[in-house]
N, C-alpha and C positions, 0 to 999 in steps of 0.2 A: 954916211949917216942913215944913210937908206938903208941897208945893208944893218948895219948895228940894231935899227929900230923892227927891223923886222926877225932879226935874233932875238930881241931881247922880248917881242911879244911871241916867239915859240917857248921861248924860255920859262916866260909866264904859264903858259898854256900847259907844257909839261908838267913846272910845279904843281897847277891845279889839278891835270888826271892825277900828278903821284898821291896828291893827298884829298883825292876826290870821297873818299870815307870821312875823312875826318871833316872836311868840309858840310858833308851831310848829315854827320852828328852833330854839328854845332848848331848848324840850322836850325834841327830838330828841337835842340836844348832852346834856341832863343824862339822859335815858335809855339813850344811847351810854357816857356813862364808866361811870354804874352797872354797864352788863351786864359793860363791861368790866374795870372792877373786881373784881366780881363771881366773871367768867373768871380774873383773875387767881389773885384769893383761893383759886378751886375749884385750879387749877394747882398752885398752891404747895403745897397741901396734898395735893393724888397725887405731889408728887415725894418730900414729905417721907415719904409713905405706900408706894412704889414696892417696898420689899424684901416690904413685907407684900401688896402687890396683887398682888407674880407668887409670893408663896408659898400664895396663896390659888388663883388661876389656875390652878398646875403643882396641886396638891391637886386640883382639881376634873375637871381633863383627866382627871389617871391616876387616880382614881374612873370618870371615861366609860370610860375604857380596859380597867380592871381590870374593870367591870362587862359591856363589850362582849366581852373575851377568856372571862369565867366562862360568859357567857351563848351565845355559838360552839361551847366547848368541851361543855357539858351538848346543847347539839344533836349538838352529832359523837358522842358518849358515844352518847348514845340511838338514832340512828342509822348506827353501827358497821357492822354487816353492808351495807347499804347503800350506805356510805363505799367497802366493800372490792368488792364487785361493780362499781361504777363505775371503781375502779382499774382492777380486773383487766380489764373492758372496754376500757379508753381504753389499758392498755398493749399489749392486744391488737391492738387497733386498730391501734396506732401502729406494734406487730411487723408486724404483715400487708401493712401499705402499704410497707413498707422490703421485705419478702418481695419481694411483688409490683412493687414497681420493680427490684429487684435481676432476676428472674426474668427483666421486659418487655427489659432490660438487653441481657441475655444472648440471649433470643431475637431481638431484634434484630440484632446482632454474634455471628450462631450460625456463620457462616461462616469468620470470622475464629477464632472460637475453637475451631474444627476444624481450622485449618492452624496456630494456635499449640498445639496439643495433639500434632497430629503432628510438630511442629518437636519440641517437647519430648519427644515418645515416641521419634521418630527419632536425635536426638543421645544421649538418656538409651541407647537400643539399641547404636549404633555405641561409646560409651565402655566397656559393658558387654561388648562385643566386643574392643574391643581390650582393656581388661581380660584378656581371657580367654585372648587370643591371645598376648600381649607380659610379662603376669606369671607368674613363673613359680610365684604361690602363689597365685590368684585366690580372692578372696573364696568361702564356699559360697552363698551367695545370687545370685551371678553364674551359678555354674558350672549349679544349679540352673534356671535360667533356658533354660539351651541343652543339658541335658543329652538333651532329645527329638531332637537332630539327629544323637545319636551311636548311636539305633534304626534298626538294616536290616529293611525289610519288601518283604512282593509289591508293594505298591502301590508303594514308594520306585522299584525297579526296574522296573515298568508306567509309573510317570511319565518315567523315564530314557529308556523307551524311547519315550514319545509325543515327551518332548521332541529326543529324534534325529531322528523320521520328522518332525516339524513345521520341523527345523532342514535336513533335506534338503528337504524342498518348498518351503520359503523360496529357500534355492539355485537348485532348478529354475525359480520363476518371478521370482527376477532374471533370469537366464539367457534365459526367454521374454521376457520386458519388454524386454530389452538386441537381441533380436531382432526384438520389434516394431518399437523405434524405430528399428533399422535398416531393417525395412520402410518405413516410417512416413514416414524422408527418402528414400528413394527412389520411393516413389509422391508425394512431393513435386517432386523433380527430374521424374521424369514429366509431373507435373501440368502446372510449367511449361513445359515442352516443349510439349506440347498444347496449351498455351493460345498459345505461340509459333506454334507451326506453324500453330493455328487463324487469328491474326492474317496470317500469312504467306497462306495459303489464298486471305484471304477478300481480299487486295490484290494480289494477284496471283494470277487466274483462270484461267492459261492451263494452270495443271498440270491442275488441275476439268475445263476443258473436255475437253483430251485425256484423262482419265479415263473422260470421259462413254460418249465412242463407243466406248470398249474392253470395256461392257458388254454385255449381249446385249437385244436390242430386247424382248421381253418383261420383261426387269427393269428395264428403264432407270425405270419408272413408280415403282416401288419403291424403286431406290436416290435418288431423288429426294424422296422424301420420308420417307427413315428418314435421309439421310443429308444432303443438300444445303441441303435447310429448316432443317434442325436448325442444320446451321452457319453458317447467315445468320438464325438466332433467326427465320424466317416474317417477314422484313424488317419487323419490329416498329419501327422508329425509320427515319430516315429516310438515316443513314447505312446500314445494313443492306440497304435497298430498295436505296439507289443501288448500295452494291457487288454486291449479287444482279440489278441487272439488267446491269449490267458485266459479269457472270457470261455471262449470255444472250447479250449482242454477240458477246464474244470467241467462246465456244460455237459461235453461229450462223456469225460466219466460220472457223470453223476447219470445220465441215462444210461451207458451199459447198466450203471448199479440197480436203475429202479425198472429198467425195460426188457434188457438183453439177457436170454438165457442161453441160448446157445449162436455158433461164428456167424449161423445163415443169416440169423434174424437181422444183423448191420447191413446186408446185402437185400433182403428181404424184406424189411420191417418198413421202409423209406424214414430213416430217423430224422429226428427234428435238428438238430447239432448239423448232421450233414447239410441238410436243406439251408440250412443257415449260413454254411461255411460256400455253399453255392452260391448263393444270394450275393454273398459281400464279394466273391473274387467275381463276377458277370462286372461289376462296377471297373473302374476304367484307373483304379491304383491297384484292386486285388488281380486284375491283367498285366496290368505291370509287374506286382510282383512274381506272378506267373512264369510272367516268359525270365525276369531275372533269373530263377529258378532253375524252372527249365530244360530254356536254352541252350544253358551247355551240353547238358546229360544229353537232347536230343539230336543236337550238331554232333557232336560225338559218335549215336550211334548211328546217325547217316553214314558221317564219313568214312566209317569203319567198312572197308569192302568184303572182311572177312566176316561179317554175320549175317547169316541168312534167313532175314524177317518174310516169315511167311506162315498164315495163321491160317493155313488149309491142312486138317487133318491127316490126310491122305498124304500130302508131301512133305509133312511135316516124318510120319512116320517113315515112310518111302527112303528119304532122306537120313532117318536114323536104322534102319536096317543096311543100308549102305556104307553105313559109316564102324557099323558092327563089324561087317563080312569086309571091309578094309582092315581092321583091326584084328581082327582071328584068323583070316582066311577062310571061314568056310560059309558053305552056303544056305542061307536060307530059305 
C-alpha cells in the first residue's frame, strides 16, 4: 500500500510537470475573469455611486479652494502696506516708461514737430488775421492779439527807416551786379578774341615777325620774352616748338629781305633772328634739343679715328702738301 501510494503520488506529479502549460493557462483564464469580474462588479457600483462621488469631489475642491482663497487673503490682510507700495511702484514704473517713450518719441521727430507747430501757429495767425481784417465785429481775443501793431514808437520809425536805407542798397547792388555782368560778358567776348587772335598769331607768323624788326634793338631781348615766349607757351609741347620755330624761319627771311645785302652782313651785322634763336636754345628744352641733334653727328666724328681735326693753319696745310706729294710723288 505504501509502495502503490507513493507510485501513485509520482504518478500525479508527472501528470502535472507533463501538462504544467496547460495548467498555467487555465490559471491565467480563471485569474483573468476574476479580476475581470471583479472590474466589473467595482464599475457598476461607481456608476451606481457617480452623483455621490462628484458631490463628494465638488465638496472637497471648493474646501482647497475656500481654504486656499481664506489663507491669500489673511496674507494680503497682513501685508497691506506692502501690497500698496509695490502697486504704487509698479504703476509708477509703468507711468515712466510710457513718459519716457512718449518723450524719446518726440525727440526723435523734434523737427517735424517744429514745422507742424508752425504750420499750425502760422494758419491759427493768418485766420486770426483775416478775422480781424474781414469781420466787422472780431472776436476780443483776436483783436487782443494784434492790438501791439496799432503802437507808434522811435523804434517803429528807426526800423522804417533802416528798412528804406537797406531797400535802397538792395537797389544800388542789383544795379552793380547788372553791371558786372555786363562787364563780365564782355571781358568774355574779349577773352575769346584773344584766345582767336592768339591762335591766329601763333599760325600765321608773318605779322610777329614784322613786329619784331619794328622794335628797337635794345628791347627786342625783352619783348621776346615777356611777350613771344609767352604766346608760344616756352614751346612746351611739340606743336608749340614747331610753330615757334616757323616763327624764326619766317623772321629770319624777312630780315635777310629788309636788312642783308650781302653773305658777311649775317656774320657781321649780329642779327636779331639769330639773337633770338640763341636766346630760346640757352633754355633748358632748346639744350635738349641741341644735344638730340647733335649728338650723333658729334659722337660720330669723335669716334672716327680717320679725321684729323685740327684747326692750325700751318698743319692744317703741312698736312695737305703731304698728302699731295703722296699722291703724285713729287716734291714740293
Amino acid at each position: 500500500t505504501i509502495v502503490g501510494k507513493i507510485t501513485a503520488d509520482y504518478n500525479r506529479e508527472q501528470l502535472w510537470m507533463a501538462n504544467e502549460h496547460l495548467i498555467t493557462l487555465l490559471q491565467a483564464r480563471i485569474r483573468g475573469y476574476l479580476t475581470r469580474k471583479a472590474y466589473q462588479g467595482r464599475k457598476t457600483y461607481l456608476h451606481q455611486q457617480e452623483p455621490y462621488a462628484v458631490k463628494i469631489q465638488s465638496s472637497w475642491k471648493g474646501y482647497k479652494q475656500r481654504k486656499s482663497y481664506t489663507d491669500r487673503l489673511k496674507l494680503l490682510q497682513g501685508n497691506i502696506i506692502g501690497i500698496v507700495k509695490i502697486q504704487s511702484w509698479f504703476r509708477m514704473l509703468k507711468a515712466k516708461r510710457a513718459y519716457q517713450k512718449r518723450l524719446q518719441y518726440f525727440k526723435d521727430h523734434e523737427k517735424e514737430i517744429i514745422k507742424i507747430q508752425a504750420f499750425l501757429k502760422a494758419n491759427k495767425a493768418r485766420d486770426d488775421y483775416r478775422t480781424l481784417i474781414c469781420s466787422e465785429n472780431p472776436p476780443l481775443n483776436v483783436v487782443r492779439k494784434f492790438v501791439h501793431l496799432l503802437d507808434q514808437s522811435d523804434l517803429d520809425f528807426q526800423e522804417e527807416l533802416e528798412v528804406t536805407r537797406l531797400r535802397e542798397e538792395v537797389v544800388t547792388k542789383i544795379r552793380s551786379n547788372q553791371q558786372l555782368e555786363k562787364d563780365l560778358n564782355l571781358m568774355d567776348i574779349k577773352i575769346g578774341l584773344l584766345v582767336k587772335n592768339r591762335i591766329t598769331l601763333q599760325t600765321n607768323p608773318s605779322y610777329l615777325a614784322k613786329l619784331i624788326f619794328q622794335m628797337p634793338q635794345n628791347k627786342s631781348t625783352k619783348f621776346m620774352d615777356t611777350v613771344i615766349f609767352t604766346l608760344y607757351n616756352y614751346a612746351s609741347n611739340q606743336r608749340e616748338e614747331y610753330l615757334l620755330l616757323k616763327l624764326f624761319e619766317t623772321a629770319l627771311q624777312e630780315e635777310i629781305k629788309s636788312k642783308v645785302d650781302q653773305i658777311q652782313d649775317i656774320v657781321t651785322g649780329n642779327p636779331t633772328v639769330i639773337k633770338m634763336v640763341v636766346s630760346f636754345n640757352r633754355g633748358a628744352r632748346g639744350q635738349n634739343t641741341l644735344r638730340q641733334l647733335l649728338a650723333p653727328v658729334v659722337k660720330e666724328i669723335i669716334e672716327d679715328k680717320s679725321l684729323i681735326i685740327n684747326t692750325s693753319p700751318v698743319d692744317v696745310y703741312k698736312a695737305w702738301v703731304n698728302q699731295l706729294e703722296t699722291a703724285t710723288g713729287e716734291a714740293r
